[in-house]
Z-matrix of the N, CA and C atoms (Angstrom, degrees):
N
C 1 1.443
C 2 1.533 1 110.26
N 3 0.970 2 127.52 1 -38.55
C 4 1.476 3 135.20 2 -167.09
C 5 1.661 4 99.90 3 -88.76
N 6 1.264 5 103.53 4 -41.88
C 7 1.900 6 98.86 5 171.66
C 8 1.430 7 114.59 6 -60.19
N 9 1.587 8 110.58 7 -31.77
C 10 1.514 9 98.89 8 -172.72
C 11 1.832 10 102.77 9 -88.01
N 12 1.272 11 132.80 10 -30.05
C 13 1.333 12 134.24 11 160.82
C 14 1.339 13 122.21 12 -47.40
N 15 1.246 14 108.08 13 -23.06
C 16 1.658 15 117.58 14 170.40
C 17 1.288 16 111.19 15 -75.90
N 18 1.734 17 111.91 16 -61.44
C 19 1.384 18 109.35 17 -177.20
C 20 1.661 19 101.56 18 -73.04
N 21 0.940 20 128.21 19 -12.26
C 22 1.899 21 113.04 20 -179.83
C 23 1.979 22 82.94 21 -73.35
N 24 1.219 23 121.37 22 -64.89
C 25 1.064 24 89.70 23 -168.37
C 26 1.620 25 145.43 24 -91.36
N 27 1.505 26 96.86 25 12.81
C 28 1.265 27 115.91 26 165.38
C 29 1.962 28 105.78 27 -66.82
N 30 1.310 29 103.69 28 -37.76
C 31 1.765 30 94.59 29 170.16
C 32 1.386 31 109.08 30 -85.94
N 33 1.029 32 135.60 31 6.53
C 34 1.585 33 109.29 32 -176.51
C 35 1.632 34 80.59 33 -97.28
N 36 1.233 35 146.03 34 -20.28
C 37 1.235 36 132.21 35 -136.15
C 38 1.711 37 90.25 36 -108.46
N 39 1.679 38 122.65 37 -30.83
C 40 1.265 39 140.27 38 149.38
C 41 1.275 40 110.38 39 -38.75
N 42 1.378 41 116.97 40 -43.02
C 43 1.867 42 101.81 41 -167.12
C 44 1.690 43 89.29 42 -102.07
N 45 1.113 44 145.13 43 -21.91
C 46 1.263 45 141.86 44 144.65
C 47 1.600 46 121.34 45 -8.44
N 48 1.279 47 84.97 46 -63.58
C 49 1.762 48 99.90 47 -164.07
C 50 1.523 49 84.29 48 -79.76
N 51 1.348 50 136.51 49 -66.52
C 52 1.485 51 120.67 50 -177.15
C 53 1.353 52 117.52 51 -24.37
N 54 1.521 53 115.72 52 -49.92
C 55 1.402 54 103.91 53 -160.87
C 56 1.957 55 108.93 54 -79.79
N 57 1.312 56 87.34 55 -12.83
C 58 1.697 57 103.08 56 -169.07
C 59 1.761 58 116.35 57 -24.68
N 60 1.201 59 117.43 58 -61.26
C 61 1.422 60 129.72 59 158.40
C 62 1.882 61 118.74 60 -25.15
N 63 1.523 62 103.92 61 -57.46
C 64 1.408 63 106.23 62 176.68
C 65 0.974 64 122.72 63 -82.18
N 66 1.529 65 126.16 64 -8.18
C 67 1.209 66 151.32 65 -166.67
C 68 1.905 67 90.18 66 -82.84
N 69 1.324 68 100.05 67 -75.41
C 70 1.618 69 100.44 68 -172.49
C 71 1.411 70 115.36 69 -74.05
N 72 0.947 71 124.59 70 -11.12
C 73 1.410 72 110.53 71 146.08
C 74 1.368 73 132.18 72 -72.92
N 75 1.067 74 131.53 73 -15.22
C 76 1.176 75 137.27 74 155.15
C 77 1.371 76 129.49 75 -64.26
N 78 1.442 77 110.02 76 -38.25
C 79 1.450 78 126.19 77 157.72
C 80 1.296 79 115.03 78 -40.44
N 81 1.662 80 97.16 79 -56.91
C 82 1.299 81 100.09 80 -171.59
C 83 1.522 82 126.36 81 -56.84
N 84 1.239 83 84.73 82 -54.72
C 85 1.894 84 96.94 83 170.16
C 86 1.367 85 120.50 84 -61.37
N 87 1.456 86 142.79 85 11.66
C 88 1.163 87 160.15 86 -105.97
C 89 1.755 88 84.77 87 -164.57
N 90 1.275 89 99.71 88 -80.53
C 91 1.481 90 114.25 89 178.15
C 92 1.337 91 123.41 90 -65.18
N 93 1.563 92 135.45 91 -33.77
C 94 1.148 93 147.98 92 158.34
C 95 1.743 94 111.30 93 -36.95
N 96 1.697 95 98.23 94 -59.10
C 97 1.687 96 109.64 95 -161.69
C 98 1.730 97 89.61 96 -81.28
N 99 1.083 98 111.33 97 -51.53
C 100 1.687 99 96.78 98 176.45
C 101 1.989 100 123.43 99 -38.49
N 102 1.758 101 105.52 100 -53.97
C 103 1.539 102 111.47 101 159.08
C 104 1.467 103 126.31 102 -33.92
N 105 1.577 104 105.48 103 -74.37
C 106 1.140 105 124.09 104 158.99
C 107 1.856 106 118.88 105 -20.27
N 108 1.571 107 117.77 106 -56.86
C 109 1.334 108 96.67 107 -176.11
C 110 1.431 109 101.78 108 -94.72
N 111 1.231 110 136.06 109 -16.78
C 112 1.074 111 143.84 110 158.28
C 113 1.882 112 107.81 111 -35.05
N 114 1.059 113 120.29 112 -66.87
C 115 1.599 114 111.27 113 -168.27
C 116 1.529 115 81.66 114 -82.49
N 117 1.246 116 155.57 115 -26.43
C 118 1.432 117 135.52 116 -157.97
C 119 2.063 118 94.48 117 -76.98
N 120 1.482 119 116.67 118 -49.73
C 121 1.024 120 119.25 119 164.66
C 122 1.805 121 113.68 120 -47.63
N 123 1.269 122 116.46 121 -54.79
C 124 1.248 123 107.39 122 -167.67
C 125 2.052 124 117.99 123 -53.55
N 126 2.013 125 90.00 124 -43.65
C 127 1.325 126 95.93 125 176.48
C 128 1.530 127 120.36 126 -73.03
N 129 1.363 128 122.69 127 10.54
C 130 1.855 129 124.52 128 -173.01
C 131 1.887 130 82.04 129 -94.39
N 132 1.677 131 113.37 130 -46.01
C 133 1.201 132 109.27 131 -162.58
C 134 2.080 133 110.05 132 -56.66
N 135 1.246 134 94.55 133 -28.56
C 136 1.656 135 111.37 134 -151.16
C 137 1.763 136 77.68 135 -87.27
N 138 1.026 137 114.78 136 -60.42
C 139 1.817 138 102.15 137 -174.78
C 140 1.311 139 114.55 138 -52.09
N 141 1.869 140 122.04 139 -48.40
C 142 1.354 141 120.98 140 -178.91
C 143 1.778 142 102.82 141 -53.09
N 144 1.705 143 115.63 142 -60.71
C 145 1.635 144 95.65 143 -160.86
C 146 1.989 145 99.32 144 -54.46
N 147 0.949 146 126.03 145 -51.39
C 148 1.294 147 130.45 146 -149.47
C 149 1.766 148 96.78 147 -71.00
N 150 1.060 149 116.87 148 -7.52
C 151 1.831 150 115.14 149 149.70
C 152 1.188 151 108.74 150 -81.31
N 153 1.148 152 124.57 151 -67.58
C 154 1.333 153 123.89 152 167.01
C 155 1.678 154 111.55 153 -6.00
N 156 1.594 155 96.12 154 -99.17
C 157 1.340 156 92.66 155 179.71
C 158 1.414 157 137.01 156 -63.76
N 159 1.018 158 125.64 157 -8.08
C 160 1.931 159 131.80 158 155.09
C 161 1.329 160 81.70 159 -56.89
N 162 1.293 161 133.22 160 -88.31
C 163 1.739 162 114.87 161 -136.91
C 164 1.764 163 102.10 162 -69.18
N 165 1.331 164 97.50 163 -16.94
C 166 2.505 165 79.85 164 172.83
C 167 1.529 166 94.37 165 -74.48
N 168 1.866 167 118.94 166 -58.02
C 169 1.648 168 94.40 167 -179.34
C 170 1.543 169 115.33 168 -23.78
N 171 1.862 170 112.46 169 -73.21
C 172 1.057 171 101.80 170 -158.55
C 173 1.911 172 127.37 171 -60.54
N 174 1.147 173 101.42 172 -35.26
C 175 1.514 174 116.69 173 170.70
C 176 1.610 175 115.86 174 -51.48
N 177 1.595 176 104.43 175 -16.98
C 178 1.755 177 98.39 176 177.80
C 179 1.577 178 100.70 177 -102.85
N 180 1.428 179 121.34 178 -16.71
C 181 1.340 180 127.75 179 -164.51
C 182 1.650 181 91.68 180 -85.63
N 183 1.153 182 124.58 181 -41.95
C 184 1.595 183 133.50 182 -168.05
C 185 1.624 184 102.20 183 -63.57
């Protein structure tokens, strides 16, 4: 019993490493598109305050 639990998982750990390559690329792209909306969100936030405050400057200057 324990020999065949070894070899069951001596192959899953075989097709593991096969896929390993597509595996981290996927990660990667995983992590990329997460960044990606991450600063796209960060920069909507940084444009909204910085309208914000131009139009109170101008609204106190007016």
């Amino acid at each position: 019993m324990i020999v065949q639990t070894t070899n069951a998982n001596t192959q899953m750990l075989q097709k593991t490493w096969a896929a390993f390559p597509f595996t981290k690329i996927r990660e990667r792209a995983f992590e990329g598109a997460f960044l990606s909306v991450a600063l796209i969100a960060m920069a909507g936030w940084v444009y909204f305050i910085t309208l914000l405050l131009v139009r109170l400057m101008l609204w106190f200057l007016n």
